[in-house]
Backbone as JSON Lines, residues from 0, in Angstrom:
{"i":0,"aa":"X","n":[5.94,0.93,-21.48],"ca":[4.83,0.35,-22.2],"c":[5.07,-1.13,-22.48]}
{"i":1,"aa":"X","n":[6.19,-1.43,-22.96],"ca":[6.16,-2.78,-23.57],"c":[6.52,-3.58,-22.06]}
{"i":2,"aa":"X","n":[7.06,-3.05,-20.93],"ca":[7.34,-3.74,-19.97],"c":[5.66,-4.44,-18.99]}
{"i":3,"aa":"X","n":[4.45,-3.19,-19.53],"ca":[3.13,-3.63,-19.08],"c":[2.51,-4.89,-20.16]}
{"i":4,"aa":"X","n":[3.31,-4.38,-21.0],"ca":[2.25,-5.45,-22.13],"c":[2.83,-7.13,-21.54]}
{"i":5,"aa":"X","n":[4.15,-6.89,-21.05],"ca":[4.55,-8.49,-20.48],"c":[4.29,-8.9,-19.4]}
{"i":6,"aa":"X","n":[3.58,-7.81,-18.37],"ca":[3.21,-8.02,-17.23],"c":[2.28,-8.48,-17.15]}
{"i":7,"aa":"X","n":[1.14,-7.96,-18.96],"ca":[-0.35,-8.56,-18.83],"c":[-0.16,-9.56,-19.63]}
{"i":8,"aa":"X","n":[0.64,-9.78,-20.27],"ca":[0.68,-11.2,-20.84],"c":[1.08,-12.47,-19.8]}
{"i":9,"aa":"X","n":[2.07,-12.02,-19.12],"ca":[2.13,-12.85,-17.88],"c":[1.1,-13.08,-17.24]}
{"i":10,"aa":"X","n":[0.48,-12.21,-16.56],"ca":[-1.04,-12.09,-15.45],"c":[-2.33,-13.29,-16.54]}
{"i":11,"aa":"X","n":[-2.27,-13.05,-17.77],"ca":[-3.19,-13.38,-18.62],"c":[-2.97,-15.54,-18.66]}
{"i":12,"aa":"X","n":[-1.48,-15.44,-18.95],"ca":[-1.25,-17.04,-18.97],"c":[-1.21,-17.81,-17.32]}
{"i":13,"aa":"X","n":[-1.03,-16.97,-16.45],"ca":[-1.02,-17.71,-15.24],"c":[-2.64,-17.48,-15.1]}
{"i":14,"aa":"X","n":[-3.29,-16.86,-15.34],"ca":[-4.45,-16.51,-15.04],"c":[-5.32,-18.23,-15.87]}
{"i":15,"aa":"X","n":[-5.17,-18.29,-17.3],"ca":[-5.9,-19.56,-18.07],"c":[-5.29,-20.47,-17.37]}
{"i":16,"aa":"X","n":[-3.76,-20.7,-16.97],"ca":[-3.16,-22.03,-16.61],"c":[-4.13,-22.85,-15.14]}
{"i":17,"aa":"X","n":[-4.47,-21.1,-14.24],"ca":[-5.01,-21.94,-13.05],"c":[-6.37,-22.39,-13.31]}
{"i":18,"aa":"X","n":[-7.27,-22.1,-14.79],"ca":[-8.56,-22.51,-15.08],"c":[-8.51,-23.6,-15.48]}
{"i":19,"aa":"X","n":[-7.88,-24.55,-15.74],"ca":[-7.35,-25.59,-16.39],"c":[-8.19,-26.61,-15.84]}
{"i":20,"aa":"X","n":[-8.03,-26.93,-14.24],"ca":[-8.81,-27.8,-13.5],"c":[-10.25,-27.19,-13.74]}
{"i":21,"aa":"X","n":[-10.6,-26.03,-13.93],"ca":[-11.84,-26.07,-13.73],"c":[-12.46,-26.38,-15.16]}
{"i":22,"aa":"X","n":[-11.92,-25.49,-16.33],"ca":[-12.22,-26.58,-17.84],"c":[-12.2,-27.56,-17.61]}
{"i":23,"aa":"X","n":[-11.43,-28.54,-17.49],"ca":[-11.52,-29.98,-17.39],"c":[-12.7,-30.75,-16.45]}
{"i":24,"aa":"X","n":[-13.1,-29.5,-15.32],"ca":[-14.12,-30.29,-14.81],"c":[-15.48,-30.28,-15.61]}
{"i":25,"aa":"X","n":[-15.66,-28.71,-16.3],"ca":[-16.91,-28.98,-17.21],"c":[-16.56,-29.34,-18.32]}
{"i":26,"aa":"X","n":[-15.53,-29.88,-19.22],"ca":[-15.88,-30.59,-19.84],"c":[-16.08,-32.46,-19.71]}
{"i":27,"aa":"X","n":[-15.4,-32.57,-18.01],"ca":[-16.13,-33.43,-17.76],"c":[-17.5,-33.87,-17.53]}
{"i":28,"aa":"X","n":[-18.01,-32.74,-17.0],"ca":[-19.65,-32.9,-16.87],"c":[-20.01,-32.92,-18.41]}
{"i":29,"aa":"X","n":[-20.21,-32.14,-19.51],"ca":[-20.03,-32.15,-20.68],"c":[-20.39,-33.93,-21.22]}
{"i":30,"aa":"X","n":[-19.37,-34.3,-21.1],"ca":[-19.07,-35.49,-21.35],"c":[-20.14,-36.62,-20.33]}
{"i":31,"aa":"X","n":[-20.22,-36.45,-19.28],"ca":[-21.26,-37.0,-18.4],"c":[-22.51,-36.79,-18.67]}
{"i":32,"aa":"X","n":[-22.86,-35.79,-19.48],"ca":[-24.2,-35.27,-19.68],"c":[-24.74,-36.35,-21.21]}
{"i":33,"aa":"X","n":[-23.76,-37.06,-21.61],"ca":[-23.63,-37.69,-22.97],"c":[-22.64,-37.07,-24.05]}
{"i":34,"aa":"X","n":[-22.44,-35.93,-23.76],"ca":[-22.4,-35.46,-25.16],"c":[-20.69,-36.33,-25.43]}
{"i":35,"aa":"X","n":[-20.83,-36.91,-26.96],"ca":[-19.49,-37.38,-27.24],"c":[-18.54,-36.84,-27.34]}
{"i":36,"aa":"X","n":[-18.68,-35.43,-28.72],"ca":[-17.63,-35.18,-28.01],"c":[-16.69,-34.55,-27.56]}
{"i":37,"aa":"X","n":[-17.38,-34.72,-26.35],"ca":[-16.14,-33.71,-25.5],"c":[-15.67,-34.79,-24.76]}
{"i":38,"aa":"X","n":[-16.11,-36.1,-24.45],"ca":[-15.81,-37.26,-24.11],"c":[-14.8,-37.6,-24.96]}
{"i":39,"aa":"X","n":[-14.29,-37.98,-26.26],"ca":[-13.55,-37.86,-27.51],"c":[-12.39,-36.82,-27.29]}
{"i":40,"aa":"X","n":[-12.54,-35.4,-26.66],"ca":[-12.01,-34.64,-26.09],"c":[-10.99,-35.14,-25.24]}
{"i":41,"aa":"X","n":[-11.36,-34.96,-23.82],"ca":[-11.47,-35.82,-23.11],"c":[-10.24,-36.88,-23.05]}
{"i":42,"aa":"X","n":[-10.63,-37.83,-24.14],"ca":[-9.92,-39.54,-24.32],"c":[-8.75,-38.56,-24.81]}
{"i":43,"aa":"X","n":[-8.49,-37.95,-25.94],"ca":[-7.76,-37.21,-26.51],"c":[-6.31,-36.51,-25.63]}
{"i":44,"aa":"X","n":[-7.33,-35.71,-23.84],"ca":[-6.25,-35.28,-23.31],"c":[-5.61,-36.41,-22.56]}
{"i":45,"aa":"X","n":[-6.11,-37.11,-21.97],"ca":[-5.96,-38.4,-20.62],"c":[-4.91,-39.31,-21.97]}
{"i":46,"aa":"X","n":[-5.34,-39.58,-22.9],"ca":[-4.45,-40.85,-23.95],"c":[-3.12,-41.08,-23.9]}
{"i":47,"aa":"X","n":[-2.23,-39.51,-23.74],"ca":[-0.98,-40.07,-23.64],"c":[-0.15,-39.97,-21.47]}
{"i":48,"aa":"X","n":[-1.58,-39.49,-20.97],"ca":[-0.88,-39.54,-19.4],"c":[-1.54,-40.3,-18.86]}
{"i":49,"aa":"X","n":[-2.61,-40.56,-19.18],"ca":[-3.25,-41.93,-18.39],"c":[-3.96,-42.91,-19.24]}
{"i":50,"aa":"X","n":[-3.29,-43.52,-19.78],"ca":[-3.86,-44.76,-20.45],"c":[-5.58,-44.87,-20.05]}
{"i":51,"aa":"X","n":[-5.24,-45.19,-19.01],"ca":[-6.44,-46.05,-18.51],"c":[-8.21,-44.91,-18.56]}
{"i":52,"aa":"X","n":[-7.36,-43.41,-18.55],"ca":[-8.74,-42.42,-18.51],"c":[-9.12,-42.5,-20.03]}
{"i":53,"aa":"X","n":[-7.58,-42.84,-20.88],"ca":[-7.77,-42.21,-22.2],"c":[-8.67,-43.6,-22.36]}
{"i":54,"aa":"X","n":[-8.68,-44.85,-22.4],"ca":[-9.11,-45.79,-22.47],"c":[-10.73,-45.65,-22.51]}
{"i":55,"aa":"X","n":[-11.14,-45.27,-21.43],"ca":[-12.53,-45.04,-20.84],"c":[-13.03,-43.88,-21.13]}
{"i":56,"aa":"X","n":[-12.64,-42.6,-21.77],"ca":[-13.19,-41.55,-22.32],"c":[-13.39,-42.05,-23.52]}
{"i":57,"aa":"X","n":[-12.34,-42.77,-24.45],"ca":[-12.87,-43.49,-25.57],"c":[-14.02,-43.89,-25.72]}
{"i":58,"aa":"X","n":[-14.31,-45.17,-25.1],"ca":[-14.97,-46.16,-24.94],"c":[-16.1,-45.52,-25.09]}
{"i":59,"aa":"X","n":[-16.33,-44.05,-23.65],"ca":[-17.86,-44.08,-24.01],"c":[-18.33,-42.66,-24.97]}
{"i":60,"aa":"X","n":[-17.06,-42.41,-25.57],"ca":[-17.66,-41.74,-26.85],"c":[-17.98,-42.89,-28.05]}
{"i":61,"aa":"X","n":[-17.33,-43.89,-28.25],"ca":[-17.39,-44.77,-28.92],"c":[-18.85,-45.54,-28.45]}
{"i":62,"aa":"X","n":[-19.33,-45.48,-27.29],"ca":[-20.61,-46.22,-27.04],"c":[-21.61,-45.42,-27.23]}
{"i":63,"aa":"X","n":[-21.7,-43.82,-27.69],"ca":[-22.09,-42.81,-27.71],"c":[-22.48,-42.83,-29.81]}
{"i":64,"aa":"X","n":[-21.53,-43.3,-30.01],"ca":[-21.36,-43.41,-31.46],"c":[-21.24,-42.53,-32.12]}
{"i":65,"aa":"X","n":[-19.7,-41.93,-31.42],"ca":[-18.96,-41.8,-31.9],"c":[-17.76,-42.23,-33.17]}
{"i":66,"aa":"X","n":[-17.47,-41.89,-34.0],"ca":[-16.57,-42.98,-35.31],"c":[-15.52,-42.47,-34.13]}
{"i":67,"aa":"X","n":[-15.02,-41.62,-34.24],"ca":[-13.65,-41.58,-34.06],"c":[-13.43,-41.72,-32.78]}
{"i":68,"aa":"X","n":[-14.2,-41.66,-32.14],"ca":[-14.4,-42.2,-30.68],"c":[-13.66,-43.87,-30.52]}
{"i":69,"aa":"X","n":[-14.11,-44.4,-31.01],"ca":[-14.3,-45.95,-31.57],"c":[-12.9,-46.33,-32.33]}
{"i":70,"aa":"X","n":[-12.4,-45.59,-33.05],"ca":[-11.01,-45.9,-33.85],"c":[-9.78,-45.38,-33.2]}
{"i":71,"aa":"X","n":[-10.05,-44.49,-32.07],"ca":[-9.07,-43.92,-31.21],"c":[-9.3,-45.17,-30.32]}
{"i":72,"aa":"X","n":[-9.98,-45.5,-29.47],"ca":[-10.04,-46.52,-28.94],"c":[-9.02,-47.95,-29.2]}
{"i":73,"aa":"X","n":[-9.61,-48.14,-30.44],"ca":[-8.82,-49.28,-31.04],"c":[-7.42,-49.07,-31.03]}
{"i":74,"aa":"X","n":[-7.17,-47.77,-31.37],"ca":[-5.7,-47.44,-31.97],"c":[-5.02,-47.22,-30.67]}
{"i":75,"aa":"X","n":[-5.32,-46.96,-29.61],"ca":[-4.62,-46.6,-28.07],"c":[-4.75,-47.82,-27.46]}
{"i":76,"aa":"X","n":[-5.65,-48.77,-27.58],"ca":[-5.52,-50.1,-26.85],"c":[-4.6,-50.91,-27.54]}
{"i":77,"aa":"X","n":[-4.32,-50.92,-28.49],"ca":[-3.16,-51.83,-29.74],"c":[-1.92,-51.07,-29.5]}
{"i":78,"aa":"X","n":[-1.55,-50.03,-28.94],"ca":[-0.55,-49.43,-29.11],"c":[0.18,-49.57,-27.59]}
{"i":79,"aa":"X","n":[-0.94,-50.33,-26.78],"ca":[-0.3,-50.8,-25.46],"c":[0.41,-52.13,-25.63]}
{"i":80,"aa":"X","n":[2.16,-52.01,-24.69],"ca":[3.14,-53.13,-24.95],"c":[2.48,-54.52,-25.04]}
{"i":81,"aa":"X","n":[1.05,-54.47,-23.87],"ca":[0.97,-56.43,-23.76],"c":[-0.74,-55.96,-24.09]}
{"i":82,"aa":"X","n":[-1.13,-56.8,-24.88],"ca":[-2.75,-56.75,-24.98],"c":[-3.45,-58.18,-24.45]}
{"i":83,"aa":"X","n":[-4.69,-57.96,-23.86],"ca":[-5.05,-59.18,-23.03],"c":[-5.58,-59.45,-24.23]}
{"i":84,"aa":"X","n":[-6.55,-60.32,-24.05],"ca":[-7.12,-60.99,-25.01],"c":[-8.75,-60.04,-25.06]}
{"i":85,"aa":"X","n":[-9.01,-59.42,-23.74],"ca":[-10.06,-58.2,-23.64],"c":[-10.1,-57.24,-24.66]}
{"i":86,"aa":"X","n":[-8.55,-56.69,-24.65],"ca":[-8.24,-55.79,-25.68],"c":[-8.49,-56.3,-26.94]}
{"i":87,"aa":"X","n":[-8.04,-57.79,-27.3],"ca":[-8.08,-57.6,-28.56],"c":[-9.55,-57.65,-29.09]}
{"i":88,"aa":"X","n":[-10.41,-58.4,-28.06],"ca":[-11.91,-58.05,-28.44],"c":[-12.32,-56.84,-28.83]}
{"i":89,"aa":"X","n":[-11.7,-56.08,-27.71],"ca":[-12.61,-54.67,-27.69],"c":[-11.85,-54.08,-28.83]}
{"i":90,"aa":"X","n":[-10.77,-54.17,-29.62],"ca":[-10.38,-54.01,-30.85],"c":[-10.93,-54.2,-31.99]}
{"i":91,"aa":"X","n":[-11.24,-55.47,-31.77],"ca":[-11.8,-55.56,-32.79],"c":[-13.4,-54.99,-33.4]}
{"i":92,"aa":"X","n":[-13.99,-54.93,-31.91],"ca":[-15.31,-54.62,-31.5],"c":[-15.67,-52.95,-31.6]}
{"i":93,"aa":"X","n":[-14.26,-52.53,-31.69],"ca":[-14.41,-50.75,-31.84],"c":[-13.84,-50.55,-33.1]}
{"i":94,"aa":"X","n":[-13.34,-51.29,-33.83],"ca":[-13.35,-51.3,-35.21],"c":[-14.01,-51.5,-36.25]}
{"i":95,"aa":"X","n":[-14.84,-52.57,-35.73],"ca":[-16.03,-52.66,-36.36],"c":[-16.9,-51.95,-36.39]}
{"i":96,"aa":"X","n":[-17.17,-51.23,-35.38],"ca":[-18.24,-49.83,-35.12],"c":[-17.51,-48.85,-36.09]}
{"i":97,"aa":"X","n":[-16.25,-48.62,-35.53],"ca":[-16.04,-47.4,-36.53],"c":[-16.19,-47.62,-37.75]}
{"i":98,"aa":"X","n":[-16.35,-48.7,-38.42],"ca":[-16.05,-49.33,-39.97],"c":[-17.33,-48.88,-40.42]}
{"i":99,"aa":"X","n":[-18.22,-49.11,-39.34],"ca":[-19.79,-49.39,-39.62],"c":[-20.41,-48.23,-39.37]}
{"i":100,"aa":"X","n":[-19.71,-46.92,-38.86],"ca":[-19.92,-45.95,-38.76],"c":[-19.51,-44.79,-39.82]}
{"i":101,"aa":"X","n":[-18.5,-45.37,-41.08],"ca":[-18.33,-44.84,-41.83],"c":[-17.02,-44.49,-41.8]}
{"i":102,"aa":"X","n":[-15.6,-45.09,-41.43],"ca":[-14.05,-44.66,-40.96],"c":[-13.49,-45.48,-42.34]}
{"i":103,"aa":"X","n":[-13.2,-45.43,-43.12],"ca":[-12.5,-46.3,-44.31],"c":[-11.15,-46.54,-43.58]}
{"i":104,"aa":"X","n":[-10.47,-45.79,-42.79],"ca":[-9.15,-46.71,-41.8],"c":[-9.59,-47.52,-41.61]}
{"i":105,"aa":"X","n":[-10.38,-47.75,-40.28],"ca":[-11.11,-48.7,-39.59],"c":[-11.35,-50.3,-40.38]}
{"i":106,"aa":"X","n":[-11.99,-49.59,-41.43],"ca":[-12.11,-50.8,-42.1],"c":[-10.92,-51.87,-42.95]}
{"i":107,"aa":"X","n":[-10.38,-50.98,-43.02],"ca":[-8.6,-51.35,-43.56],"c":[-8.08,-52.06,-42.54]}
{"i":108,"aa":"X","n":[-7.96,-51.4,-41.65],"ca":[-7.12,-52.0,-40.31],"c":[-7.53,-53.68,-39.93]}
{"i":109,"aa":"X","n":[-9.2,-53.6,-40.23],"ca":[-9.87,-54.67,-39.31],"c":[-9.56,-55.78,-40.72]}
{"i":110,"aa":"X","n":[-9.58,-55.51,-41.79],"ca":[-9.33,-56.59,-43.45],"c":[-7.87,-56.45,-42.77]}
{"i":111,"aa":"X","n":[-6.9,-56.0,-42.37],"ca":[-5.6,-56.87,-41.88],"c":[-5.64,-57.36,-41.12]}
{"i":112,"aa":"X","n":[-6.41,-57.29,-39.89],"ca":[-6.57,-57.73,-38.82],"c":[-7.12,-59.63,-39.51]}
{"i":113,"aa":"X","n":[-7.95,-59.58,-40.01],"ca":[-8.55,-61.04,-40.78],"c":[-7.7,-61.59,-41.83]}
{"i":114,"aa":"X","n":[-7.19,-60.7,-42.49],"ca":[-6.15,-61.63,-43.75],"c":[-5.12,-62.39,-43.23]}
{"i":115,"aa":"X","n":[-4.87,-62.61,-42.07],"ca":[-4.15,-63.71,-41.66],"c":[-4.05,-64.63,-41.57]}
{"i":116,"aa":"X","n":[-5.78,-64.62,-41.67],"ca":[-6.06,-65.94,-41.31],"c":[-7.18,-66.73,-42.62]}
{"i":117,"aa":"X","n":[-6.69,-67.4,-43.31],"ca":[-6.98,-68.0,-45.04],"c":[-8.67,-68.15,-44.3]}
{"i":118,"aa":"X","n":[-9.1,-68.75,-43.72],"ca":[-10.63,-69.16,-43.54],"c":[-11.01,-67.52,-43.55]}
{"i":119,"aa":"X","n":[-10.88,-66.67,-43.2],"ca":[-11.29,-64.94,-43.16],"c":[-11.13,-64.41,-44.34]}
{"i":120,"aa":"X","n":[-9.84,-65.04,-45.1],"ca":[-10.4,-64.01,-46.65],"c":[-10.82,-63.19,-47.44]}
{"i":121,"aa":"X","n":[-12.13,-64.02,-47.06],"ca":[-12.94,-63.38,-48.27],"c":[-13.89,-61.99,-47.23]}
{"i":122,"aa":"X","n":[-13.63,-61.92,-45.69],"ca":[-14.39,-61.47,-44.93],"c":[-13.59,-60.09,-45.11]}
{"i":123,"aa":"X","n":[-11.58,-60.25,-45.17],"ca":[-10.68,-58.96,-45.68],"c":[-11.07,-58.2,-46.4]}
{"i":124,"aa":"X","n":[-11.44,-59.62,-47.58],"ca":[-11.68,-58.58,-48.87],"c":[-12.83,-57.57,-49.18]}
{"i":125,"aa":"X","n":[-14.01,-57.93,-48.05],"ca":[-15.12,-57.28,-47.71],"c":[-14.73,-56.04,-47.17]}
{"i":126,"aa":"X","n":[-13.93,-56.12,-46.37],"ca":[-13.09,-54.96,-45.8],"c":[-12.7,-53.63,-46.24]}
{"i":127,"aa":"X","n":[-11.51,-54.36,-47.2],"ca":[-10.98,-53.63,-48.18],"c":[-11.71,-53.04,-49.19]}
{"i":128,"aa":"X","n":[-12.88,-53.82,-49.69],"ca":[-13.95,-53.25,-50.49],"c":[-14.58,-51.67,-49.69]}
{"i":129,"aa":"X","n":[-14.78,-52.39,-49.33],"ca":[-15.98,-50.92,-48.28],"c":[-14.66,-50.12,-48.27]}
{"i":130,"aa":"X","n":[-13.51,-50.29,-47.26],"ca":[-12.45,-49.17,-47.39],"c":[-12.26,-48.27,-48.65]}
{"i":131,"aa":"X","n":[-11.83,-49.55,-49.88],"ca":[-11.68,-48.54,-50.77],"c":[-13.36,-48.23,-51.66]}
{"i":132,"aa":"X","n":[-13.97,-48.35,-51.58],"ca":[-15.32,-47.54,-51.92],"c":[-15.55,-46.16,-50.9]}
{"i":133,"aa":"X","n":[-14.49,-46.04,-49.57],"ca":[-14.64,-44.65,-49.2],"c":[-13.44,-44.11,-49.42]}
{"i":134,"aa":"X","n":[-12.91,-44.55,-50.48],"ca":[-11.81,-43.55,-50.9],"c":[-10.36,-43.6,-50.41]}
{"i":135,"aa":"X","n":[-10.16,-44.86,-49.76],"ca":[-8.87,-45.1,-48.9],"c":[-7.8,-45.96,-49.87]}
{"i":136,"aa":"X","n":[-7.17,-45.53,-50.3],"ca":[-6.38,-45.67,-51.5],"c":[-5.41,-46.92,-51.19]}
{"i":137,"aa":"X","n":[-4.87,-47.16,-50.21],"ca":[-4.27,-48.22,-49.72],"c":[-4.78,-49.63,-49.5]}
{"i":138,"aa":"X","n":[-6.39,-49.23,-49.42],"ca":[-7.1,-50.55,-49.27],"c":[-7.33,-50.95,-51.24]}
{"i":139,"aa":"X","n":[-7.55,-49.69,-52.08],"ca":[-7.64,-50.08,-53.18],"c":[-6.23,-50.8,-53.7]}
{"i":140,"aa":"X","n":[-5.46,-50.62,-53.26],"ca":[-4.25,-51.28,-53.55],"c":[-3.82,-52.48,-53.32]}
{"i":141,"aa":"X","n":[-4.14,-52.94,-51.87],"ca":[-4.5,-54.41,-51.29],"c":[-5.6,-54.94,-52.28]}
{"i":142,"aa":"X","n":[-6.57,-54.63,-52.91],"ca":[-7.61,-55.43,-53.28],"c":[-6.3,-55.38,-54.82]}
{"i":143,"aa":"X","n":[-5.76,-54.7,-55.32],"ca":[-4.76,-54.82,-56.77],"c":[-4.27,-55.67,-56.39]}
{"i":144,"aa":"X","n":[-3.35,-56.16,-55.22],"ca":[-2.24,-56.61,-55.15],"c":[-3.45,-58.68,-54.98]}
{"i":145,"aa":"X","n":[-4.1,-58.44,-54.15],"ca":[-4.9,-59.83,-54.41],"c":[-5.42,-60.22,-55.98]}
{"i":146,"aa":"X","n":[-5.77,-59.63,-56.46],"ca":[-6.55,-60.02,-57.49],"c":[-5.38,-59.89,-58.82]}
{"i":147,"aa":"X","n":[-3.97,-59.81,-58.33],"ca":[-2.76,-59.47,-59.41],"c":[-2.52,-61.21,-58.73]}
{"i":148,"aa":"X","n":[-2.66,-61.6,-57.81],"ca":[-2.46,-63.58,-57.14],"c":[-3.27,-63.77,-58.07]}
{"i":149,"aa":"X","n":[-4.25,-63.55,-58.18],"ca":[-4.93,-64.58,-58.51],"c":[-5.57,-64.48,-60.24]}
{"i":150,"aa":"X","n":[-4.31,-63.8,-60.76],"ca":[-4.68,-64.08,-61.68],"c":[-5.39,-63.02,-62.97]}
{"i":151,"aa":"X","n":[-6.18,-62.24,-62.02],"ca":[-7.19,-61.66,-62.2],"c":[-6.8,-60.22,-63.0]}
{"i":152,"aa":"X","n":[-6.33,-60.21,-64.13],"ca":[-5.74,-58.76,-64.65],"c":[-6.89,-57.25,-64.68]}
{"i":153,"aa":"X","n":[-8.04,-57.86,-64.88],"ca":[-8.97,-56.54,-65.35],"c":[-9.04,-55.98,-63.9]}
{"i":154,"aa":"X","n":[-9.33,-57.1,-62.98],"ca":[-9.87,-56.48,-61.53],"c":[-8.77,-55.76,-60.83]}
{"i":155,"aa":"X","n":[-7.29,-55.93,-61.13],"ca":[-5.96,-56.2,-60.67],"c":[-5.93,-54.35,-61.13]}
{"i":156,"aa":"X","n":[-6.1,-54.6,-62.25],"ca":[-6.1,-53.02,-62.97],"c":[-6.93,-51.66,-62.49]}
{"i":157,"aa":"X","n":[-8.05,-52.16,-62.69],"ca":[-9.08,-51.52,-61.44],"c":[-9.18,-50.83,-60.65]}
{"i":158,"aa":"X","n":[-8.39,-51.87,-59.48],"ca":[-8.03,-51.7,-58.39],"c":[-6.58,-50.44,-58.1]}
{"i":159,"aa":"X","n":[-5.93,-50.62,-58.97],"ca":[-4.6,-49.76,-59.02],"c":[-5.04,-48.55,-59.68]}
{"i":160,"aa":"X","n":[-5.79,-48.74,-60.34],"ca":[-6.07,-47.49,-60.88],"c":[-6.8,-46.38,-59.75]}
{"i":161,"aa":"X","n":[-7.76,-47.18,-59.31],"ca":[-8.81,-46.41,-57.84],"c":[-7.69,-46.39,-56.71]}
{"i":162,"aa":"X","n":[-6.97,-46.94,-56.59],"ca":[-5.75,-46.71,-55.73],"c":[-4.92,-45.69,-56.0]}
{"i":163,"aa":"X","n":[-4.46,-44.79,-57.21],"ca":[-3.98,-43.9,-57.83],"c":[-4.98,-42.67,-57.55]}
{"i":164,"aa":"X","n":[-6.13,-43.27,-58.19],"ca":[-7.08,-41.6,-58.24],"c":[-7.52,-41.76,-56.57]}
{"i":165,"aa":"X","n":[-7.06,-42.41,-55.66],"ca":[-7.24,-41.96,-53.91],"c":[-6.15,-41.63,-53.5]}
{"i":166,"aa":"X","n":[-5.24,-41.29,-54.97],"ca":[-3.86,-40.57,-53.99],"c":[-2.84,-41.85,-53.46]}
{"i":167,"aa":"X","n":[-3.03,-42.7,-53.85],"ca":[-1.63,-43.84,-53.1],"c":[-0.65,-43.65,-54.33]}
{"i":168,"aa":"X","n":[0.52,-43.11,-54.08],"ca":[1.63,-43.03,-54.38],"c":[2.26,-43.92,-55.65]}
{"i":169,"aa":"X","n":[2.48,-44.9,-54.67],"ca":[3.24,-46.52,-55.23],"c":[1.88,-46.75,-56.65]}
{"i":170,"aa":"X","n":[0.93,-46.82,-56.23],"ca":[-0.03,-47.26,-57.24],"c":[-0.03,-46.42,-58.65]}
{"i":171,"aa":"X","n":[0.27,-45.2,-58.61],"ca":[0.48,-44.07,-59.29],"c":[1.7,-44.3,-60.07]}
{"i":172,"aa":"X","n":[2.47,-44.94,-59.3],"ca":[3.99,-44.96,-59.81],"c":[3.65,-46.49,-60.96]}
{"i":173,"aa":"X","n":[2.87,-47.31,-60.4],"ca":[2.79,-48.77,-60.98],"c":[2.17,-48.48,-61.67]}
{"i":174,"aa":"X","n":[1.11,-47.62,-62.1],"ca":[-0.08,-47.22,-63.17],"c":[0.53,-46.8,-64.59]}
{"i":175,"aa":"X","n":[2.04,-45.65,-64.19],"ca":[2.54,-45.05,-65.26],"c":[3.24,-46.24,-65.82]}
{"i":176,"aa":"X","n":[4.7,-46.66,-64.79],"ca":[5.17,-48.08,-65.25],"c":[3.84,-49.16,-66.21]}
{"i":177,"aa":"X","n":[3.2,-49.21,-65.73],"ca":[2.24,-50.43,-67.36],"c":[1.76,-49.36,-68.03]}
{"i":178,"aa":"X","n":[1.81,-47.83,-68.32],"ca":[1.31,-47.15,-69.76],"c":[2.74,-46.93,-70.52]}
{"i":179,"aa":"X","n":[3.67,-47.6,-69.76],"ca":[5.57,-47.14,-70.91],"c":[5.33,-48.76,-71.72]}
């Protein structure tokens, strides 16, 4: 008995392994037909063996409007050794979608992406706003840690505090430290 049950467990996994190409072909059509996502899918399997499919399954779940379509994108083109200057467009350009699609990462990522540069600023802090108004606790913490420069104690407070109740750690820890 138990020697059949391994015979059909065997028969059963060689049996899905050889469907493999053929899943992959309808969920390529899938994905051709529009739908995101299985395109998202898709980017998901190709991302870590072929750059270049994971690249382009992204893309057009992300042109599909897709969020996470759009922030996978970003995050697999930045994570390649040399970025052209294409990439960093389309980085920035699929970050912004996802931001604008509702990703509070996205929007974090893209306020670091600008705080580098002093003329962008105030465009970060726009960033970080929207981030932490969806609850991304790390961006509420960046907006503490600016407005603790400049001066600014009530907003400084605020900010650490909404950084605490989104779960950031450190902020939690700095919240109790000023009630001793």
């Amino acid at each position: 008995m138990f020697k059949n049950f391994i015979l059909t467990a065997v028969a059963i996994l060689f049996i899905s392994g050889c469907g493999r190409a053929e899943k992959i072909a309808r969920i390529e059509q899938k994905c051709a037909n529009n739908e995101a996502v299985w395109c998202l899918k898709l980017g998901k399997t190709y991302a870590r063996r072929d750059i270049n499919k994971g690249v382009m399954y992204y893309q057009k779940a992300c042109d599909l409007g897709d969020k996470r379509g759009c922030y996978r994108l970003a995050v697999l083109l930045n994570s390649k050794s040399i970025n052209s200057k294409k990439d960093n467009e389309t980085i920035v350009k699929s970050l912004t979608k996802s931001c604008d699609l509702g990703t509070p990462k996205a929007c974090f990522e893209l306020g670091e992406y600008y705080e580098d540069d002093p003329k962008m600023q105030g465009k970060a802090n726009e960033l970080f706003t929207k981030s932490c108004e969806q609850r991304f606790g790390l961006a509420c913490y960046k907006l503490a840690d600016f407005y603790g420069e400049k001066n600014d104690a009530a907003a400084q407070k605020n900010y650490l505090e909404l950084a605490c109740k989104y779960r950031y750690k450190v902020a939690c820890e700095e919240v109790a430290e000023d009630k001793k």
